[in-house]
C-alpha positions as CSV (number, residue, x, y, z in Angstrom):
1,X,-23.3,-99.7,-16.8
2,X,-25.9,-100.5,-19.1
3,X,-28.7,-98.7,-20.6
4,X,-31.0,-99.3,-17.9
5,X,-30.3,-100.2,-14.1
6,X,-32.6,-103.5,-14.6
7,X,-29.9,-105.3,-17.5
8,X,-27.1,-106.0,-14.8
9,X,-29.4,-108.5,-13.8
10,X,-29.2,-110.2,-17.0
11,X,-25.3,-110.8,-16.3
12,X,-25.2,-111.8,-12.1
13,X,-23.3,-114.3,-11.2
14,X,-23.3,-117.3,-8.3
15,X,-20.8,-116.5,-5.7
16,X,-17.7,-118.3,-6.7
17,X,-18.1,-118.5,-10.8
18,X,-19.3,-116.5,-13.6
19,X,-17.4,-115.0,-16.5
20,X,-16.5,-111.5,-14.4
21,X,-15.3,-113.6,-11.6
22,X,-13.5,-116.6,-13.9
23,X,-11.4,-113.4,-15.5
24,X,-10.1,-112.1,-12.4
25,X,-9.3,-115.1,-11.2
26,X,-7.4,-115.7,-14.1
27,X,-5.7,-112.5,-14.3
28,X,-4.4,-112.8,-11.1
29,X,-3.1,-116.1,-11.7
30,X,-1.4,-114.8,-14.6
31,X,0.4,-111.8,-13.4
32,X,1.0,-113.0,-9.7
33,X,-1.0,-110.1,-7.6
34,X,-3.8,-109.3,-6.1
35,X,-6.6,-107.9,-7.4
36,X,-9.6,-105.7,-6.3
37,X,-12.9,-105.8,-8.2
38,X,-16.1,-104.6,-8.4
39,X,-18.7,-104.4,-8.2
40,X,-20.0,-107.7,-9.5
41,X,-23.8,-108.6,-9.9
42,X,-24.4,-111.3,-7.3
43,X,-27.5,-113.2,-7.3
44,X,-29.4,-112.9,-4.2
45,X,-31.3,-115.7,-3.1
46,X,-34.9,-116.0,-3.0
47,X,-34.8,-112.5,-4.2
48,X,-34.6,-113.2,-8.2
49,X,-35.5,-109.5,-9.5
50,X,-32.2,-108.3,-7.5
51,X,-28.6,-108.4,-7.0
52,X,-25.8,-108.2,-4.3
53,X,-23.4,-105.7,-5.5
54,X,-20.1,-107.4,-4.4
55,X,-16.2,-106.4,-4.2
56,X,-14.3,-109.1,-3.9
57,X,-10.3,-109.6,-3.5
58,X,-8.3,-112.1,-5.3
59,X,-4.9,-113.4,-4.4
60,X,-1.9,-114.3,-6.8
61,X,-2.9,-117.5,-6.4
62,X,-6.0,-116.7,-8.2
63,X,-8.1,-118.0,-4.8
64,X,-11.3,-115.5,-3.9
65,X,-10.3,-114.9,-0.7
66,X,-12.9,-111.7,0.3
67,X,-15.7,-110.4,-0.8
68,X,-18.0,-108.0,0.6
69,X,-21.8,-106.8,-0.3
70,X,-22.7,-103.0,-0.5
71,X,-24.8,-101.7,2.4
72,X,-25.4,-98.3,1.1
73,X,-27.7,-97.6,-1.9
74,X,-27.9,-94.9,-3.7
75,X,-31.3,-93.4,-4.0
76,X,-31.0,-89.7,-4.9
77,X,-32.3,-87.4,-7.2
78,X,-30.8,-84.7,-8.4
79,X,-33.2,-82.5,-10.2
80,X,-30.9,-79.7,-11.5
81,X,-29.0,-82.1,-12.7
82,X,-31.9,-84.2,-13.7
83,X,-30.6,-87.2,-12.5
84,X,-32.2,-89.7,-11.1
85,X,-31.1,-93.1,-8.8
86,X,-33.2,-95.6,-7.4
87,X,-30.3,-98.7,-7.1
88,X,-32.8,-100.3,-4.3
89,X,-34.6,-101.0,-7.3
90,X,-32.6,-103.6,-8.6
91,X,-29.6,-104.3,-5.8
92,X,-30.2,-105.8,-2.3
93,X,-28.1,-104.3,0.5
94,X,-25.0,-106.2,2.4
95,X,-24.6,-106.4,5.7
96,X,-21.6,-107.4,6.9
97,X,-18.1,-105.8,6.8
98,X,-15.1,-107.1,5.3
99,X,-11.5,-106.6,6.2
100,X,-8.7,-109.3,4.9
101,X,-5.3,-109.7,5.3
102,X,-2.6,-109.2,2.2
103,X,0.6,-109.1,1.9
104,X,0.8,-105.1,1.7
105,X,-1.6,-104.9,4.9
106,X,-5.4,-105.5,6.6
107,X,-7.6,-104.2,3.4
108,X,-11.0,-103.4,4.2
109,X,-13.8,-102.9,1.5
110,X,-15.9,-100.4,1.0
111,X,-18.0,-99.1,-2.4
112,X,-18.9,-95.9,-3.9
113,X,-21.5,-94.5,-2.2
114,X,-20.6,-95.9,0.8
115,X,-18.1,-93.2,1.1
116,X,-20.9,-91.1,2.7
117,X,-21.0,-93.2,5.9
118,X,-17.9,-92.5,8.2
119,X,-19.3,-95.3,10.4
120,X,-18.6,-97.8,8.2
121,X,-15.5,-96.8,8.0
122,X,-15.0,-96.6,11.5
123,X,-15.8,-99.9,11.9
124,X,-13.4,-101.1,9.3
125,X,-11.0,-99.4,11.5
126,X,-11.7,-101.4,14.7
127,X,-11.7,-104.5,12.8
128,X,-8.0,-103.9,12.1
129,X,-8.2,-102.3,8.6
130,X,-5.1,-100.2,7.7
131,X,-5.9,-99.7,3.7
132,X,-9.4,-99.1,2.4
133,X,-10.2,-99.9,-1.2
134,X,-13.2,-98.3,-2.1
135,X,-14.2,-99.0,-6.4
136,X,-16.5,-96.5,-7.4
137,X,-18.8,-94.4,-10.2
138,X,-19.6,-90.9,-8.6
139,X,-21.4,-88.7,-10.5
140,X,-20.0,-85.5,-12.5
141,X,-22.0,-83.3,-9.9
142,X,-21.7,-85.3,-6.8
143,X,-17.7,-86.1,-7.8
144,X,-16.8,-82.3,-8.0
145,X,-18.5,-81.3,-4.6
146,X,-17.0,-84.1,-2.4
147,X,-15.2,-86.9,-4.1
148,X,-11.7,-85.6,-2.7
149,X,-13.2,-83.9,0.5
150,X,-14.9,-87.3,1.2
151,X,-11.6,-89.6,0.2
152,X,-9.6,-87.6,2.6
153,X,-11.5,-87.5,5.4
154,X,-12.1,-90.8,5.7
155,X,-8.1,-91.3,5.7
156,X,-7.7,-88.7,8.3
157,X,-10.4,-89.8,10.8
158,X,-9.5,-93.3,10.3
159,X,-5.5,-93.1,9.9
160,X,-5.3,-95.4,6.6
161,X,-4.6,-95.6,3.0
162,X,-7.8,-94.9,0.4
163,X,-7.2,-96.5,-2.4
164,X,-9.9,-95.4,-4.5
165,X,-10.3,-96.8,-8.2
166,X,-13.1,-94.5,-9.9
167,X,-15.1,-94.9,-13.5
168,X,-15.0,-92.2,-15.8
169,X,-16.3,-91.0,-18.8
170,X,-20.2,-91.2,-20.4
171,X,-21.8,-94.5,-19.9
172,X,-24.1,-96.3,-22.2
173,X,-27.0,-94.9,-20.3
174,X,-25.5,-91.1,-20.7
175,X,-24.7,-91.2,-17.6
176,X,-21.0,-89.3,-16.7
177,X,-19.0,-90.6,-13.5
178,X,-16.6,-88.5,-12.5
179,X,-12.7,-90.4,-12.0
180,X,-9.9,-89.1,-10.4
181,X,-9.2,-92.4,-9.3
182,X,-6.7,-91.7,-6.4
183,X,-4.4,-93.0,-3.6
184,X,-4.5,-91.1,-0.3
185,X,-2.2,-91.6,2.8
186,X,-3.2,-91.5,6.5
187,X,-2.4,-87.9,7.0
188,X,-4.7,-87.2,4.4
189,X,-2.2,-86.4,1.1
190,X,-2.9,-87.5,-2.1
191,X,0.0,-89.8,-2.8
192,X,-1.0,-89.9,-6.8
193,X,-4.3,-89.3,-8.8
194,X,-5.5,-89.6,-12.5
195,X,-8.0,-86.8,-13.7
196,X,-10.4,-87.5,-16.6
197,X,-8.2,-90.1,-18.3
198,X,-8.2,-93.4,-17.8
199,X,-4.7,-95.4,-17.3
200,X,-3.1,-96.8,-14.2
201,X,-1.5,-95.0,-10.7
202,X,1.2,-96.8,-8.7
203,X,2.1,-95.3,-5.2
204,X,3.8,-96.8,-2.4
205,X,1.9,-97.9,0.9
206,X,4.3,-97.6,4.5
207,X,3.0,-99.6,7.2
208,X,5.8,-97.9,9.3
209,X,4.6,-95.0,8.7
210,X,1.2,-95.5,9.3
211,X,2.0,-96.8,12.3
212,X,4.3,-93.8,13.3
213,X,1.6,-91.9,13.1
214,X,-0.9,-93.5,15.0
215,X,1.6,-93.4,17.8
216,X,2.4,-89.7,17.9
217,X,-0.9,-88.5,16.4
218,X,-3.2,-91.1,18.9
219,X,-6.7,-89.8,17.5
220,X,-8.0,-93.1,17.6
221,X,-7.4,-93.7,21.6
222,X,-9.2,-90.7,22.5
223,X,-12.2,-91.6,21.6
224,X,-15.2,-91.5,24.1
């Protein structure tokens, strides 16, 4: 984050190269996985005072093989708080969802505020999604009243893994996000979580089970 929501545009990037792209590329090339990340500053075209803010997915090949555009935007103010978001002001909304096949399941992509819109979710669903990865920057206040309330529903209602990778600490701009990066299964536990800190969570991700429990918990058929 910089000190202003305008100087991401000074760093946006064409789809398919740019320095933040070029090192994730790389780094999955030189460890052999798959990597998550965003959001990136994508130029929009015919639009030049904005950006696309984009999630892609690399293999271990270090191919692009996803990316995906936020819809939501986060205009809010929160006056006790005094804080105050206008990101239409400088990013362009997707439109389109993205789910992708990997070798650990169907990964759909989702960002930040997005987490506020079950429908989206729901739609990853139909599309075949089994794991959601949702990178994000909530806000101190908006993180303690429904980060984890939010993470797990969306895993419950939906019957996947959240894999949610969250920014922490005070930003250039003084703004604090609130972390507690976490994973979450499809009955809604949270498999592993970080607090504060920043470092790295590993937890394990069971298809069978997910599976199982779709079978003998059929939510999602009873739908009307």
């Amino acid at each position: 984050m910089g000190q202003t929501p305008h100087d991401k545009l000074a760093h946006r990037e064409t789809l398919g190269q740019g320095r933040i792209q070029d090192t994730l590329r790389a780094l999955a090339l030189r460890h052999g996985i798959w990597i998550v990340g965003g959001t990136i500053p994508l130029v929009v075209p015919a639009v030049p005072n904005k950006v696309y803010a984009a999630c892609m997915v690399f293999n271990a090949q270090g191919d692009r093989v996803a990316e995906y555009n936020k819809i939501h935007l986060f205009d809010v103010d929160l006056p006790l708080h005094q804080e105050y978001h206008r990101e239409s002001e400088t990013i362009a909304p997707g439109s389109q969802i993205t789910v992708v096949a990997t070798p650990v399941g169907k990964l759909g992509l989702a960002i930040c505020y997005d987490l506020r819109f079950p429908e989206l979710f729901r739609s990853l669903q139909a599309a075949g999604a089994e794991i959601i990865a949702l990178p994000a920057a909530f806000t101190v206040p908006t993180g303690l009243a429904h980060w984890e309330i939010l993470l797990r529903a969306r895993a419950i209602e939906n019957q996947v893994y959240l894999l949610a990778a969250a920014q922490t600490g005070t930003h250039p701009n003084l703004r604090k996000t609130y972390g507690h990066s976490m994973l979450v299964d499809p009955w809604g536990k949270i498999v592993t979580q970080l607090a504060e800190e920043t470092g790295v969570l590993t937890g394990d991700i069971d298809l069978h089970y997910l599976q199982k429990l779709r079978m003998e918990f059929p939510v999602l058929q009873h739908r009307k």
